[in-house]
N, C-alpha and C positions, 0 to 999 in steps of 0.2 A: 395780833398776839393771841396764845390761845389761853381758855380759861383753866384748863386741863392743871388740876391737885394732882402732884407728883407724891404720894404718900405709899404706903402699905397696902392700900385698896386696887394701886394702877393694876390694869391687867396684862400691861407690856413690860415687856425686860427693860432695866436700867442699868443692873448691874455690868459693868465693864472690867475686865482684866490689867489694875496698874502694876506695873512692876517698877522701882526706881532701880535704874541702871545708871554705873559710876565709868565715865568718860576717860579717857587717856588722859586729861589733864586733871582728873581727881571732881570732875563737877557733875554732880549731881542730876538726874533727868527722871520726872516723870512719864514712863512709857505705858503706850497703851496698846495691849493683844488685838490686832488687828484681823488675822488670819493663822491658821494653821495648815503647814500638809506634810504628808510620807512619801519618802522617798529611801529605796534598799533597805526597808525596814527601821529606819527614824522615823524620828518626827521631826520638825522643824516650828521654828514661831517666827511670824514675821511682826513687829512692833513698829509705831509709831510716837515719835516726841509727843507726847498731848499737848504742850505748851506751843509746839510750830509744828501741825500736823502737815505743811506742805515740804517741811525738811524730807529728805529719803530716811525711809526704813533703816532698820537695822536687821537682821536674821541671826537667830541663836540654836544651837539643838536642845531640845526638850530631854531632858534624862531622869529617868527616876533615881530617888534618892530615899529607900525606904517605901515610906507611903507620902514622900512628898516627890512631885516634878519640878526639877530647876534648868535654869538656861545656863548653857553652857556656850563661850565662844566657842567659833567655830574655824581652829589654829591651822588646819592641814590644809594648804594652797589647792590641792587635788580636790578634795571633800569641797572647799568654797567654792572652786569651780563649779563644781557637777550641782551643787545646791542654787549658786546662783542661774545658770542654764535653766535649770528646773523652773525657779520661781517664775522667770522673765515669761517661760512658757506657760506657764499656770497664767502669769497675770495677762498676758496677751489673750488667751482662750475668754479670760473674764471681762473684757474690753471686746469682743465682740472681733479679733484680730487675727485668729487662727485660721 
């Protein structure tokens, strides 16, 4: 175990991106910002359950909202296609698979 104070002073990032995201059946989920990428001039987020980070992702499109960014489902079968194709290939390049 390491002796390392997680305080004010750390010099590494700790900070992580949660967003609670509300389930088809109304329950609640703490997610965590895993990755980001563009694609046709979006953005997308790829999120992870924190609570069972071996669960699959979820993917939302990033939109602004003012001067805030929110996730937005992603409803057009078309657009989840091309989003999904995308990601699989982003994540195979990151696995060393491409």
């Amino acid at each position: 175990m390491s002796d390392h104070v997680h305080d004010e002073n750390c010099e590494h990032d700790h900070d992580e991106a949660v967003f609670i995201v509300t389930d088809e059946e109304g329950v609640e989920h703490e997610m965590v910002l895993v990755y980001t990428f563009e694609m046709n001039d979006r953005v997308y987020a790829v999120l992870l359950d924190r609570n069972d980070p071996e669960d699959d992702g979820v993917i939302f499109r990033v939109e602004e909202d003012g001067e805030d960014e929110v996730l937005v489902n992603i409803e057009d079968d078309e657009e989840w296609e091309t989003v999904m194709k995308a990601y699989e290939e982003l994540a195979a390049q990151e696995n060393g698979q491409a």
